[in-house]
C-alpha positions in Angstrom: -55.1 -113.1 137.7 -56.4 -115.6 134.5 -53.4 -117.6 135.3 -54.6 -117.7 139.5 -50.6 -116.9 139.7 -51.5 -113.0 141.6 -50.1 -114.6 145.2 -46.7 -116.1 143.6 -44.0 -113.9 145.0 -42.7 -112.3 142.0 -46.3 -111.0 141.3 -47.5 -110.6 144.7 -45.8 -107.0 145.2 -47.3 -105.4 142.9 -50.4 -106.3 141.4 -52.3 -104.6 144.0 -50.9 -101.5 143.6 -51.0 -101.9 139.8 -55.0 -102.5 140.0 -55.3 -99.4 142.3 -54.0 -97.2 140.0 -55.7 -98.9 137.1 -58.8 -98.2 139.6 -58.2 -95.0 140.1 -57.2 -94.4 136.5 -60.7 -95.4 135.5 -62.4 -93.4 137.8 -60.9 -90.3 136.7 -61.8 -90.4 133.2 -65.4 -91.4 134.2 -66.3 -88.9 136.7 -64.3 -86.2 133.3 -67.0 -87.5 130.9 -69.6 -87.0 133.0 -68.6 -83.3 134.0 -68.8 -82.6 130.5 -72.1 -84.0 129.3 -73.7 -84.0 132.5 -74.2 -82.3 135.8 -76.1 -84.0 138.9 -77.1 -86.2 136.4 -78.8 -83.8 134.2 -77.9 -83.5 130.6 -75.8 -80.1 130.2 -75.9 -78.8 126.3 -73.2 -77.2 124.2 -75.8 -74.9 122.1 -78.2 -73.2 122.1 -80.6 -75.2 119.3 -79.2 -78.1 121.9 -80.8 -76.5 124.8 -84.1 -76.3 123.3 -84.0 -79.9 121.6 -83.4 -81.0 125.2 -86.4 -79.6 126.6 -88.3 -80.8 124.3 -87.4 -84.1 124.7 -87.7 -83.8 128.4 -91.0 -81.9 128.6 -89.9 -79.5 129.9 -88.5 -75.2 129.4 -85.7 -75.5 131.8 -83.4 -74.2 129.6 -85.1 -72.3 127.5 -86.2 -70.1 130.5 -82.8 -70.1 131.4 -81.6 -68.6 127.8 -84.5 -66.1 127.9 -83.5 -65.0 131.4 -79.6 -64.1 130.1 -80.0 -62.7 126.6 -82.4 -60.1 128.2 -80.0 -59.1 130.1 -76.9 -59.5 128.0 -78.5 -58.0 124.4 -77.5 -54.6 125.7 -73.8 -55.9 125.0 -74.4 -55.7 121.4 -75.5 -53.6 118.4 -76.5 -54.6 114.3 -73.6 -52.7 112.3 -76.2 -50.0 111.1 -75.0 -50.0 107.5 -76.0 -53.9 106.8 -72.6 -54.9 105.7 -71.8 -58.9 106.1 -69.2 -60.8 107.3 -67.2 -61.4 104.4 -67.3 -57.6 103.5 -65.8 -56.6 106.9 -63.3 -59.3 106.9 -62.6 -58.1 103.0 -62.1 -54.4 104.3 -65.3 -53.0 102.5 -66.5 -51.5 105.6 -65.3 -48.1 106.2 -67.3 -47.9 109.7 -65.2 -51.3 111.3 -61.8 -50.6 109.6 -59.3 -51.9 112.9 -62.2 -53.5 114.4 -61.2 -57.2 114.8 -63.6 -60.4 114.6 -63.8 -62.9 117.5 -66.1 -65.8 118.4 -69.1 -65.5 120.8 -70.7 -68.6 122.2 -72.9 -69.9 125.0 -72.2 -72.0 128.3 -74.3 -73.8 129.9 -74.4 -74.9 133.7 -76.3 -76.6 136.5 -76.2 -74.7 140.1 -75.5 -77.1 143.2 -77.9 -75.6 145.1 -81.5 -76.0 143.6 -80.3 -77.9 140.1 -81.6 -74.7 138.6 -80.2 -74.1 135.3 -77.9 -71.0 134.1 -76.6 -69.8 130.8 -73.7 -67.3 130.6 -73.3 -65.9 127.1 -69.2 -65.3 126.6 -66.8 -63.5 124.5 -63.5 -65.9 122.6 -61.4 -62.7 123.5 -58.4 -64.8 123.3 -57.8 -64.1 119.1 -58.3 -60.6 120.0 -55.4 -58.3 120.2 -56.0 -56.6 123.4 -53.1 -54.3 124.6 -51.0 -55.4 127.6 -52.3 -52.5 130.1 -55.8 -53.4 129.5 -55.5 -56.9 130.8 -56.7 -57.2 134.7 -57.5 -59.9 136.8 -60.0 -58.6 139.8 -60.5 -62.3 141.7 -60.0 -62.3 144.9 -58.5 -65.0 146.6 -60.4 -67.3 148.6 -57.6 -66.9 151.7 -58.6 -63.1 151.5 -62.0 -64.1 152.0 -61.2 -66.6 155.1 -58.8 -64.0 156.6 -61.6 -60.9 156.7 -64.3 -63.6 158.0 -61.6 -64.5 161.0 -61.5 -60.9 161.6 -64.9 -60.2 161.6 -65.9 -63.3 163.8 -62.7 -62.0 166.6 -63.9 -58.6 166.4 -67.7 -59.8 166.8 -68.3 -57.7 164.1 -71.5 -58.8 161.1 -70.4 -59.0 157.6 -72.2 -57.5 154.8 -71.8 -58.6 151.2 -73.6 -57.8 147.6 -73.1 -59.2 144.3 -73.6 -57.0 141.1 -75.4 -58.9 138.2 -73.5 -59.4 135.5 -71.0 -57.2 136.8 -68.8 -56.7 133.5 -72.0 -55.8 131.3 -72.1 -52.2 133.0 -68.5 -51.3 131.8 -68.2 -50.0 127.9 -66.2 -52.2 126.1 -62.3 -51.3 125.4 -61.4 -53.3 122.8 -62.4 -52.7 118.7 -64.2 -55.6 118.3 -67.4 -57.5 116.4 -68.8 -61.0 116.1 -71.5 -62.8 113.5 -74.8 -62.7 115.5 -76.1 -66.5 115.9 -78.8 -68.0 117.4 -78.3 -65.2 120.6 -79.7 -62.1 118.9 -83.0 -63.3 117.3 -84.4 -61.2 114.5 -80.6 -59.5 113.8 -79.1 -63.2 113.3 -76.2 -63.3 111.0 -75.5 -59.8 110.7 -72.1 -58.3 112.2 -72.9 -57.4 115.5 -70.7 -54.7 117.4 -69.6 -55.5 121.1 -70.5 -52.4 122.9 -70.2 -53.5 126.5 -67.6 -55.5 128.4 -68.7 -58.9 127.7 -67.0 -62.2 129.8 -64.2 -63.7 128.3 -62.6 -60.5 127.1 -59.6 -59.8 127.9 -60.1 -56.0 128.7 -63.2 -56.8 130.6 -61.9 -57.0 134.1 -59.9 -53.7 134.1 -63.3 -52.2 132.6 -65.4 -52.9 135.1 -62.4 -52.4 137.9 -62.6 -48.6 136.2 -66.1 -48.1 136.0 -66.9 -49.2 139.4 -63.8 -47.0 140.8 -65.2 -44.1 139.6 -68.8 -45.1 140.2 -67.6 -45.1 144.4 
């Protein structure tokens, strides 16, 4: 193209095609940076101190409602180890209370709904390093063709469709696994202390066939 040589016949083949993919190319790894430090345009954070520091430079408590809202409800995952031990004495085996218990990493996401730009904060469990037996892993999505299929039913058979969603669905199960993380930012007061996961948090790998459980025997 510098050379104004683009319509010369060894060139002419293949340099649009070459700029469309270069195009296209580009526009994948633009629309990848902004999925992952923004949403709609609004500034999505990867912590919590994060979410705060962006409301205050926005003037706003988006996200610090948002925060509030989920580790009301998710602080009932959680207890302080009651005999004050820290991290480095659990993971030295001077706790006699968390002897097989195993350490992960907890962390906070943060997200921007489609449909009012509200904002959401899921707290989650790294429940991959955790050694959670084969039969307690469970997958309980359904798939979206299930969906479509009982809708086409429904609509044939003129018949209404009733739905419900359970809040924080996994939270209501006990947790199966032996397992503890180093409170941050999440659990106020009890902040750096070793904090025992009591319910099925997301993100574990035992969490879908605890819930799947609890709700079987709940109906």
């Amino acid at each position: 193209m510098a050379n104004l040589i683009v319509d010369e016949l060894p060139f002419k083949w293949w340099v649009a095609l070459t700029l469309k993919k270069r195009n296209r190319v580009s526009a994948k790894v633009k629309s990848k940076y902004w999925r992952t430090t923004h949403k709609f345009g609004i500034r999505v954070p990867k912590s919590i101190d994060e979410g705060y520091r962006t409301d205050d430079e926005n003037g706003n408590s988006y996200w610090a409602n948002a925060l509030k809202k989920e580790i009301s409800k998710v602080s009932v995952a959680w207890e302080a180890y009651d005999r004050g031990a820290t991290r480095v004495e659990v993971c030295a085996g001077k706790a006699p209370g968390l002897i097989g218990f195993q350490e992960i990493g907890c962390h906070m996401i943060f997200d921007v709904k489609m449909s009012d730009l509200s904002r959401k904060c899921r707290f989650v469990a790294g429940g991959h390093p955790a050694e959670a037996p084969a039969s307690l892993t469970y997958s309980s999505v359904v798939s979206r063709d299930s969906v479509r299929i009982a809708f086409l039913i429904a609509a044939l058979n003129d018949l209404d469709v009733q739905a419900c969603d359970v809040t924080n669905a996994y939270l209501n199960a006990p947790c199966c696994e032996k397992i503890w993380f180093e409170g941050g930012a999440e659990c106020g007061e009890d902040r750096g202390k070793v904090m025992i996961i009591k319910r099925a948090l997301y993100g574990l790998r035992s969490s879908g066939a605890a819930w799947r459980n609890m709700l079987a025997q709940t109906i």
